[in-house]
N, CA, C and O atoms as a printed pandas DataFrame, in Angstrom:
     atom_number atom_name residue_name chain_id  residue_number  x_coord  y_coord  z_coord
0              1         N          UNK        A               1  -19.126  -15.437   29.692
1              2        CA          UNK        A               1  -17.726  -15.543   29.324
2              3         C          UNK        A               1  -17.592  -15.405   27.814
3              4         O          UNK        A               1  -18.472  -15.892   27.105
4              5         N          UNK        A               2  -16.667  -14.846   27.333
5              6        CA          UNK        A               2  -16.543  -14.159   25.807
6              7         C          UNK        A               2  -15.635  -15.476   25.392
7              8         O          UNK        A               2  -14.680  -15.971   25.990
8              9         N          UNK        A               3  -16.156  -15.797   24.380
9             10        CA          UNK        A               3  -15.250  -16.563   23.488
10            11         C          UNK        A               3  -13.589  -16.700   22.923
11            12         O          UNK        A               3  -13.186  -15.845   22.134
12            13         N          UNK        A               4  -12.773  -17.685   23.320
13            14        CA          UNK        A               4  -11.536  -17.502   23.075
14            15         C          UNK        A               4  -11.122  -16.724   22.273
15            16         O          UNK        A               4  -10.292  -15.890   22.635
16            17         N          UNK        A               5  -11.569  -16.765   20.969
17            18        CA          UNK        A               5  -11.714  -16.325   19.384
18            19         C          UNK        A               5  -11.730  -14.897   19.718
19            20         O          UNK        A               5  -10.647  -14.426   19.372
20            21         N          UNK        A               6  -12.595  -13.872   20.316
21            22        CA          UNK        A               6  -12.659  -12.947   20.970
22            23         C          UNK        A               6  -11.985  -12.360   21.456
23            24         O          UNK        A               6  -11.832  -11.193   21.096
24            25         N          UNK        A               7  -11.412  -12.786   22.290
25            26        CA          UNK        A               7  -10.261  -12.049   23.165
26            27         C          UNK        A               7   -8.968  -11.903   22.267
27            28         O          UNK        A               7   -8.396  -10.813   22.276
28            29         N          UNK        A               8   -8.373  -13.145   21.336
29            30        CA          UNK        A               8   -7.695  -13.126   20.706
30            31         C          UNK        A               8   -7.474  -11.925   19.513
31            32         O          UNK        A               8   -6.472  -11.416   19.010
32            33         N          UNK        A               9   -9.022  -11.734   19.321
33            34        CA          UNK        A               9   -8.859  -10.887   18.257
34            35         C          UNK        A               9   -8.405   -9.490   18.276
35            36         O          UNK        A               9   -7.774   -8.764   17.507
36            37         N          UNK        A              10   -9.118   -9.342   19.779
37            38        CA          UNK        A              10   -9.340   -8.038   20.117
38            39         C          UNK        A              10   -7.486   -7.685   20.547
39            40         O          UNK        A              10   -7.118   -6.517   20.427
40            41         N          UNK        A              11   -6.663   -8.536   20.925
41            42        CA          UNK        A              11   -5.559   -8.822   21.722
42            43         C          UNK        A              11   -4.803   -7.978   20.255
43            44         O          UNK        A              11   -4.243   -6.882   20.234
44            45         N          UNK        A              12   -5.042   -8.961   19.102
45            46        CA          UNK        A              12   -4.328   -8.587   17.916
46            47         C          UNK        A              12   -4.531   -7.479   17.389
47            48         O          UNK        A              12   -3.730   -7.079   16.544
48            49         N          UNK        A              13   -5.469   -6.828   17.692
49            50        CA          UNK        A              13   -6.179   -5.709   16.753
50            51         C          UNK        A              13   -5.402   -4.843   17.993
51            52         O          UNK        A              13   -5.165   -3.870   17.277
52            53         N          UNK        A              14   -4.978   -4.556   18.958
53            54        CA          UNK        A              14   -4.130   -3.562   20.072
54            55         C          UNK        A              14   -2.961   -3.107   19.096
55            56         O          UNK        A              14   -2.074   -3.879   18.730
56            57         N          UNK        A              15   -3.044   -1.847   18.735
57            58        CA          UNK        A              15   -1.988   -1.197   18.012
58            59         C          UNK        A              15   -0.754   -0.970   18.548
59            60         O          UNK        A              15    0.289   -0.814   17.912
60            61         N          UNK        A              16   -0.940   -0.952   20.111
61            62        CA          UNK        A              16    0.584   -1.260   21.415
62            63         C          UNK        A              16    1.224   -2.491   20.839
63            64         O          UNK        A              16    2.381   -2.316   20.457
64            65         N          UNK        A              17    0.790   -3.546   20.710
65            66        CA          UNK        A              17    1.595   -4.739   20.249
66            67         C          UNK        A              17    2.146   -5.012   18.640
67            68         O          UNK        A              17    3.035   -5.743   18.204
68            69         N          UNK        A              18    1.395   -4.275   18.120
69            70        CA          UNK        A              18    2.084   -3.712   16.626
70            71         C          UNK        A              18    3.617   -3.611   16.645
71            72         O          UNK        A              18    4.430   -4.087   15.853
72            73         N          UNK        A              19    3.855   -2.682   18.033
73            74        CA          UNK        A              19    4.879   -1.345   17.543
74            75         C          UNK        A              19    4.467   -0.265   18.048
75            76         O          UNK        A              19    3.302   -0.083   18.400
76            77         N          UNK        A              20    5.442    0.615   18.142
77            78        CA          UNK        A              20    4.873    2.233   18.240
78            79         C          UNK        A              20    4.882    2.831   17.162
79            80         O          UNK        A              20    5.729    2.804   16.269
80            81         N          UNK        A              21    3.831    3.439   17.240
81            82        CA          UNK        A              21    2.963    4.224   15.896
82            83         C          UNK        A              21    3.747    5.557   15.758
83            84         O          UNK        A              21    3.917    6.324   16.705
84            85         N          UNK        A              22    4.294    5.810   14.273
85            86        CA          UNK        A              22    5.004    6.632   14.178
86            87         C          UNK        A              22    4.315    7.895   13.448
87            88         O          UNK        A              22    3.505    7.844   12.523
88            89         N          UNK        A              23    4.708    8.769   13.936
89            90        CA          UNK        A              23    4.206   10.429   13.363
90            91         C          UNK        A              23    5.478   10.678   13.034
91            92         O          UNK        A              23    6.492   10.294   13.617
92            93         N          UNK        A              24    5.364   11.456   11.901
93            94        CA          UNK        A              24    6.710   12.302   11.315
94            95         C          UNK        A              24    7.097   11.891    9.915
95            96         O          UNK        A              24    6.556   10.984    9.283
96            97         N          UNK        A              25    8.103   12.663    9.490
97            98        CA          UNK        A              25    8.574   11.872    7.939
98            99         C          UNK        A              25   10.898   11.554    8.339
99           100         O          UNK        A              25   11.520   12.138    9.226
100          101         N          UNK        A              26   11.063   11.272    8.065
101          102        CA          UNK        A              26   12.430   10.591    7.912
102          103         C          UNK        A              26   12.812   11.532    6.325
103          104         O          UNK        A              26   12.379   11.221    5.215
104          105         N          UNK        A              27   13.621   12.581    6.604
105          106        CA          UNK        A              27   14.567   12.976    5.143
106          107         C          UNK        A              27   15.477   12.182    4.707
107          108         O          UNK        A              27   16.627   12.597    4.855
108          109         N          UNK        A              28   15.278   10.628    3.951
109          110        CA          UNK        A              28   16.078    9.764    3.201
110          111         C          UNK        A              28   17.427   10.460    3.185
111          112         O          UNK        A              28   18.464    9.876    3.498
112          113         N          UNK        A              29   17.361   11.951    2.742
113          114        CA          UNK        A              29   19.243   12.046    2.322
114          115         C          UNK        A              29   19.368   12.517    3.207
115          116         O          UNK        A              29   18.706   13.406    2.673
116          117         N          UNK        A              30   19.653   13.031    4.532
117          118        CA          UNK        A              30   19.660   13.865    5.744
118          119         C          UNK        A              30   19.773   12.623    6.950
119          120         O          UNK        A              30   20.848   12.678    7.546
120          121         N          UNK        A              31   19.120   11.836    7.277
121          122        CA          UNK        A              31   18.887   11.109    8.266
122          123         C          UNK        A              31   19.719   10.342    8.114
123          124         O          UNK        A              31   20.196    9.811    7.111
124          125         N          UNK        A              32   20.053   10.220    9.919
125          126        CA          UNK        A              32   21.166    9.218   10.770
126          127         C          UNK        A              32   20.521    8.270   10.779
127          128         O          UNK        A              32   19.292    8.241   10.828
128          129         N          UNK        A              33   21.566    6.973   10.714
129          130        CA          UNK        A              33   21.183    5.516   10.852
130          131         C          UNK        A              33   20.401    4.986   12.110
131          132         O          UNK        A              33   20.075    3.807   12.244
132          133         N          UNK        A              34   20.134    5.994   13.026
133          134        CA          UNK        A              34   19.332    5.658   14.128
134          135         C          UNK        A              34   18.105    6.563   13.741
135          136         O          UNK        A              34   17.171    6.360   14.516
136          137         N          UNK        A              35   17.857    7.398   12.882
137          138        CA          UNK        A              35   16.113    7.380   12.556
138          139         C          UNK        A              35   16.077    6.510   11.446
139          140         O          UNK        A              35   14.983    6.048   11.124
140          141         N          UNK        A              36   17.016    6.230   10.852
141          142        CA          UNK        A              36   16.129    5.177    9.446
142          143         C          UNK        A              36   15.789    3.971    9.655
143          144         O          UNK        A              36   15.060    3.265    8.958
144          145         N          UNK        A              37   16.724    3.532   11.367
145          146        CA          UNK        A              37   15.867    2.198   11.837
146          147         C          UNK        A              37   14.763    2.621   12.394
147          148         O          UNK        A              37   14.074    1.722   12.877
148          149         N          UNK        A              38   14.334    3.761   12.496
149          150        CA          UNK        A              38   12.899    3.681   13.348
150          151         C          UNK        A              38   11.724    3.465   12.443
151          152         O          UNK        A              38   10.543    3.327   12.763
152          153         N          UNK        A              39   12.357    3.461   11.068
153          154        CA          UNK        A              39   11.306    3.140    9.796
154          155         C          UNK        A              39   10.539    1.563   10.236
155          156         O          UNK        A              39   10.915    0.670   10.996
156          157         N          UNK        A              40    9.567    1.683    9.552
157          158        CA          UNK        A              40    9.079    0.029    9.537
158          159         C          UNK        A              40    9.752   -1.421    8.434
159          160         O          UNK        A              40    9.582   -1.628    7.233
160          161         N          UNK        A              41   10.425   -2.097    9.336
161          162        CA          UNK        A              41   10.458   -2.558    8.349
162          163         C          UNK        A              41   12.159   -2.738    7.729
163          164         O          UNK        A              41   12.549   -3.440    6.796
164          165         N          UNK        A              42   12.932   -1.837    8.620
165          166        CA          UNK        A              42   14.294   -1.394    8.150
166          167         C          UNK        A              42   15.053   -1.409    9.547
167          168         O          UNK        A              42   14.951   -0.859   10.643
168          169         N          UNK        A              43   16.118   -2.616    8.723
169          170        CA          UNK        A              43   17.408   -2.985   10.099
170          171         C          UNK        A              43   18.124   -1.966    9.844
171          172         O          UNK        A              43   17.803   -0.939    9.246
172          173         N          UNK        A              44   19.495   -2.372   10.489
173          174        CA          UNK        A              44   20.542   -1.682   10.726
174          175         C          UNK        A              44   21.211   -1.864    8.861
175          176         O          UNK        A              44   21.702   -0.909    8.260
176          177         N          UNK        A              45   21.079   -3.139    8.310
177          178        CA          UNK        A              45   21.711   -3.640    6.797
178          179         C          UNK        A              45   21.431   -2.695    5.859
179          180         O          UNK        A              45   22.201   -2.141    5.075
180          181         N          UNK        A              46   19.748   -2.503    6.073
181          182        CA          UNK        A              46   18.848   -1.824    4.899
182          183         C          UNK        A              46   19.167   -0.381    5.364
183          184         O          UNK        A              46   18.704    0.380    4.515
184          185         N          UNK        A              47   19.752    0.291    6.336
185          186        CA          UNK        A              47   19.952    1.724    6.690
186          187         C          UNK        A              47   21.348    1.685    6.282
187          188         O          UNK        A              47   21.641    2.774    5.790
188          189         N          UNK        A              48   22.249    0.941    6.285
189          190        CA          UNK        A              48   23.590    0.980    5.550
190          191         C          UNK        A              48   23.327    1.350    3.848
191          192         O          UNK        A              48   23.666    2.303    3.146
192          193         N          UNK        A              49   22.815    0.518    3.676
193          194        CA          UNK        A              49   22.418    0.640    2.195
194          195         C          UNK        A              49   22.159    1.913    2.141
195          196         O          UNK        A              49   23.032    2.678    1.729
196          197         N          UNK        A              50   20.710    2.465    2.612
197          198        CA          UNK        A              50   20.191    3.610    2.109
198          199         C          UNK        A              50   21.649    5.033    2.112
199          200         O          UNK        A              50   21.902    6.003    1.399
200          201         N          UNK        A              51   22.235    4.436    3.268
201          202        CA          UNK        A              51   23.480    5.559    3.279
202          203         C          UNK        A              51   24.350    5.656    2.461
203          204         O          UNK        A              51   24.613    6.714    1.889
204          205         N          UNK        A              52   25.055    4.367    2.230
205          206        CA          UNK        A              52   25.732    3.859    0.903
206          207         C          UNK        A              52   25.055    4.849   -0.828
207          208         O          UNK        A              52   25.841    5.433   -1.575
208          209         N          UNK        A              53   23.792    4.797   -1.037
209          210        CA          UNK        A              53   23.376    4.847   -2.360
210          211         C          UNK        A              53   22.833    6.236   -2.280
211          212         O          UNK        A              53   22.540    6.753   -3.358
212          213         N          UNK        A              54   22.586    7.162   -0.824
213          214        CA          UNK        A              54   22.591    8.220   -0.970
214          215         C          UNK        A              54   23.915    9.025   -0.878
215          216         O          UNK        A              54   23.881   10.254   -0.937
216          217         N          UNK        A              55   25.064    8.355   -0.735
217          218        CA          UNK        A              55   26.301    8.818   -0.797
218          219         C          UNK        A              55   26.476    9.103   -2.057
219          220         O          UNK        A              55   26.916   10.154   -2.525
220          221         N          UNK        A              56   26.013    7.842   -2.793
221          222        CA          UNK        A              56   26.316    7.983   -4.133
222          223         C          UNK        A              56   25.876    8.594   -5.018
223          224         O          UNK        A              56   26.534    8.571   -6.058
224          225         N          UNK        A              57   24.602    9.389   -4.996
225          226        CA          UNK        A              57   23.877   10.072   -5.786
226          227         C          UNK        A              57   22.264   10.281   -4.925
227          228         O          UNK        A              57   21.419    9.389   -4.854
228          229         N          UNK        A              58   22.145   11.464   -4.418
229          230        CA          UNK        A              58   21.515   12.342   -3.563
230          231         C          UNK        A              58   20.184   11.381   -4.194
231          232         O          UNK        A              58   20.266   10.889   -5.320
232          233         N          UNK        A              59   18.687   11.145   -3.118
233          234        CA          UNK        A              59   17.383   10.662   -3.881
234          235         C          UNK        A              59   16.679   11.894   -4.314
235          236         O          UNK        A              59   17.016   12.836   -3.596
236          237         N          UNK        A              60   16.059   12.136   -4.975
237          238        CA          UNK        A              60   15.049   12.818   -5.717
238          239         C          UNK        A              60   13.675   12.416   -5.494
239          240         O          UNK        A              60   12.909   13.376   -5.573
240          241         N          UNK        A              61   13.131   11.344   -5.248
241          242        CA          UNK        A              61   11.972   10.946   -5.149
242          243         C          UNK        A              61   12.027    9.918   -4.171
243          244         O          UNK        A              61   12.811    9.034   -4.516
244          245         N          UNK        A              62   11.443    9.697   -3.003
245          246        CA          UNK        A              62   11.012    8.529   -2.456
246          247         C          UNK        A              62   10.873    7.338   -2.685
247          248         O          UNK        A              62   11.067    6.512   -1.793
248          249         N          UNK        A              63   10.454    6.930   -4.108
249          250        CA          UNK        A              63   10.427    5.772   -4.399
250          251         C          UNK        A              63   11.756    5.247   -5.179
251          252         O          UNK        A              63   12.130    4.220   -5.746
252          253         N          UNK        A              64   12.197    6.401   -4.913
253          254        CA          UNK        A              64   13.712    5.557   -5.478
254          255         C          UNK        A              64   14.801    5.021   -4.085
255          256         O          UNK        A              64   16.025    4.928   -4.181
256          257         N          UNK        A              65   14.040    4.737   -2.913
257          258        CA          UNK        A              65   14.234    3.405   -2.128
258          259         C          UNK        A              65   13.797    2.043   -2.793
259          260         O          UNK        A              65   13.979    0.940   -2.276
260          261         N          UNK        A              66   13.504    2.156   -3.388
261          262        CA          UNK        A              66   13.184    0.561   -4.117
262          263         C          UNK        A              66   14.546    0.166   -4.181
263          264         O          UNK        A              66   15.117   -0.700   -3.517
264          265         N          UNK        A              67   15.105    1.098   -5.286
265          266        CA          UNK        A              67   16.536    0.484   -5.014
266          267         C          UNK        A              67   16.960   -0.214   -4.407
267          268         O          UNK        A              67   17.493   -1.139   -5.020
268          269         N          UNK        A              68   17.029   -0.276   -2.882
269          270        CA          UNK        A              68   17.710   -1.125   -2.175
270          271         C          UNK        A              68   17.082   -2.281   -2.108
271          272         O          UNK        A              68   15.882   -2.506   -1.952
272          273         N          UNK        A              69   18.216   -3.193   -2.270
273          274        CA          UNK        A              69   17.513   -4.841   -2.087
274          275         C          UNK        A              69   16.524   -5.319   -0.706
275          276         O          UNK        A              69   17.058   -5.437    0.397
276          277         N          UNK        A              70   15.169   -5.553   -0.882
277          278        CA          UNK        A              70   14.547   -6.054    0.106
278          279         C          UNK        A              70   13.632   -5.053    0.769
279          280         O          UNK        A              70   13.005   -5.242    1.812
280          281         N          UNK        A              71   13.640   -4.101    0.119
281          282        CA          UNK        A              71   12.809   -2.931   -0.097
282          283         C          UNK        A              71   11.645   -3.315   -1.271
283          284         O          UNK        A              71   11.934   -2.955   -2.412
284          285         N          UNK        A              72   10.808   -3.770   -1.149
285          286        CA          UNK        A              72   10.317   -4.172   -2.265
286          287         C          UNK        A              72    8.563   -3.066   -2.255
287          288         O          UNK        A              72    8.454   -1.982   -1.682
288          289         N          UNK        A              73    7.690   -3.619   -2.872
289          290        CA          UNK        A              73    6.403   -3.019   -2.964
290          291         C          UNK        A              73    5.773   -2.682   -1.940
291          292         O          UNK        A              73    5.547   -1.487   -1.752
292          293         N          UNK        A              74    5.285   -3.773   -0.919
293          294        CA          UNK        A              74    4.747   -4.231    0.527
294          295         C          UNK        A              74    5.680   -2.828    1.673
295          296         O          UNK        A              74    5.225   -2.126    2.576
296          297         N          UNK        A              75    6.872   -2.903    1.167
297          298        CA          UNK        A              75    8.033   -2.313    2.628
298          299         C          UNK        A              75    7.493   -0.955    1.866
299          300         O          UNK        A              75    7.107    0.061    2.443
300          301         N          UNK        A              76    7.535   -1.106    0.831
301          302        CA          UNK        A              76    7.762    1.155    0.478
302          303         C          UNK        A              76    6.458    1.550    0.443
303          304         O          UNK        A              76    6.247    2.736    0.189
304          305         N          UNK        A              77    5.255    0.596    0.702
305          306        CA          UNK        A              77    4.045    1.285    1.077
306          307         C          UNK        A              77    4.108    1.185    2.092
307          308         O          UNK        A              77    3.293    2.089    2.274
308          309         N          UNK        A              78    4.495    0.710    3.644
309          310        CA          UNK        A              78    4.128    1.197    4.546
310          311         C          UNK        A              78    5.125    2.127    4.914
311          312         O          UNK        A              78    4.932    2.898    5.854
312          313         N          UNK        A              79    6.596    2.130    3.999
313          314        CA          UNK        A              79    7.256    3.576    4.634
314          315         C          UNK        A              79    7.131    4.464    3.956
315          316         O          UNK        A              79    7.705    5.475    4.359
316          317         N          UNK        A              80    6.286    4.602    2.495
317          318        CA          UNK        A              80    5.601    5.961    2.122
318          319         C          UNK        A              80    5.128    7.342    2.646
319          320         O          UNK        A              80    5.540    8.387    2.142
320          321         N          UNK        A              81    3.926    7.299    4.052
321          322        CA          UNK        A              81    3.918    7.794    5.075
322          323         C          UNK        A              81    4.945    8.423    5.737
323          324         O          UNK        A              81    4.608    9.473    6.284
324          325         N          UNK        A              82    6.133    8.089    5.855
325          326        CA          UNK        A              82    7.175    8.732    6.725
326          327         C          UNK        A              82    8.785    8.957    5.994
327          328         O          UNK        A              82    9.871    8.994    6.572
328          329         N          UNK        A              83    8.535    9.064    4.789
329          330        CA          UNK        A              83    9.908    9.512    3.786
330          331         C          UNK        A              83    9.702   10.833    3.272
331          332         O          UNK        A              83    8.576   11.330    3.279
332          333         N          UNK        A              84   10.574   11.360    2.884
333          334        CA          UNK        A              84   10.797   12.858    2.641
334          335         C          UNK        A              84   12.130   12.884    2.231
335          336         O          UNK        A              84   12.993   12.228    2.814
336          337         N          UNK        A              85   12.482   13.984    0.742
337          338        CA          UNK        A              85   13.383   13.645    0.724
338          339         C          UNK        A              85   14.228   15.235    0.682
339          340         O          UNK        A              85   15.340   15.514    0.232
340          341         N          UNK        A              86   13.247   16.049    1.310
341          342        CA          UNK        A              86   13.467   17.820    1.627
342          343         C          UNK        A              86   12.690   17.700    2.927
343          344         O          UNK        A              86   11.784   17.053    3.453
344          345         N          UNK        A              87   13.726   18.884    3.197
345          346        CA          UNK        A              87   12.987   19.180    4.926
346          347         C          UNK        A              87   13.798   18.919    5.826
347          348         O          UNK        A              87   14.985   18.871    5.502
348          349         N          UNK        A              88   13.373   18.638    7.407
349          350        CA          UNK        A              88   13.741   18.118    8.244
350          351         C          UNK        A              88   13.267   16.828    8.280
351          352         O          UNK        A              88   12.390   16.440    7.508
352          353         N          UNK        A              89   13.908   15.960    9.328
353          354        CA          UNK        A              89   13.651   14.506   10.209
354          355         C          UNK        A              89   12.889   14.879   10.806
355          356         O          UNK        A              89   13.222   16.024   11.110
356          357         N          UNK        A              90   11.511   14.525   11.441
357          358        CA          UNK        A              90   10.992   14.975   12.056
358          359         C          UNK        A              90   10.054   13.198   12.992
359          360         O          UNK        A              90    9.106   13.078   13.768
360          361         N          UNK        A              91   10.648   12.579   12.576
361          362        CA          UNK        A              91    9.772   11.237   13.385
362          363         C          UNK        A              91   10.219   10.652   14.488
363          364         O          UNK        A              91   11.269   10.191   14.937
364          365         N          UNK        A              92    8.393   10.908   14.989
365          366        CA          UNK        A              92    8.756   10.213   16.308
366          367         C          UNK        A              92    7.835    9.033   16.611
367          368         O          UNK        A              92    6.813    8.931   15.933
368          369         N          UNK        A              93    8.053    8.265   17.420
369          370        CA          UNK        A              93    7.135    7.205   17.914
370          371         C          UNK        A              93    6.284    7.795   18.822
371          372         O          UNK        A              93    6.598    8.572   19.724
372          373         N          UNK        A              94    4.806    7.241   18.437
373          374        CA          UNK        A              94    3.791    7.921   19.830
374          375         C          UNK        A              94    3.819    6.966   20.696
375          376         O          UNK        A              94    4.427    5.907   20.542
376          377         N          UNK        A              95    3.102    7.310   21.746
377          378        CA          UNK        A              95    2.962    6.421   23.372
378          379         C          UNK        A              95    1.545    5.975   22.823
379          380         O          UNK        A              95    0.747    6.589   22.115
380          381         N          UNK        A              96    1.489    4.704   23.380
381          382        CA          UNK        A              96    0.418    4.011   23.075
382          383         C          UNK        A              96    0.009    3.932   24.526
383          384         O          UNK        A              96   -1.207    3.939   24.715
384          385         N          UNK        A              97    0.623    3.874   25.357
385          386        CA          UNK        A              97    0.343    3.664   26.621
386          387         C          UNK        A              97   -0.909    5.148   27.335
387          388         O          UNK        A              97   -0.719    6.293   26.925
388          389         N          UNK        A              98   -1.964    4.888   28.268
389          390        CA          UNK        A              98   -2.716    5.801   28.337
390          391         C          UNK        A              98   -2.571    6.472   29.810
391          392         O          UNK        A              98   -3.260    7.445   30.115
């Protein structure tokens, strides 16, 4: 019999219970409030915002999501990966399921 500690770990380390793992990038000035919640990390509040401040002056760079309050260091490295601020929307969630 495997150790509680064990199972637990292995339970946590399942990338299915994460979330679904996203492929794609999100075009900050282009994208509807239903892909910018599929970001990590970003409600419905923080996708108002981003709409709000790209109304107001188009982004140029990705990291000028900082801007928004509660967007901080931690949030814009894991949505680094999936911002774009040319191009298409292109993100989707993968199936974790096999």
């Amino acid at each position: 019999m495997k150790p509680i500690w064990f199972m637990i770990a292995t339970l946590s380390a399942s990338p299915c219970l994460a979330g679904p793992a996203l492929e794609g990038q999100v075009n900050i000035n282009t994208a509807k409030m239903a892909d910018l919640v599929k970001l990590p990390g970003i409600g419905p509040k923080k996708a108002a915002a981003i709409v709000r401040l790209r109304e107001r002056k188009a982004f140029t760079r990705p990291v000028q999501i900082r801007r928004i309050k509660g967007i901080g260091l931690r949030t814009y490295k894991k949505l680094l990966p999936h911002l774009a601020v040319v191009g298409e929307t292109n993100l989707a969630a993968q199936d974790c399921r096999r």
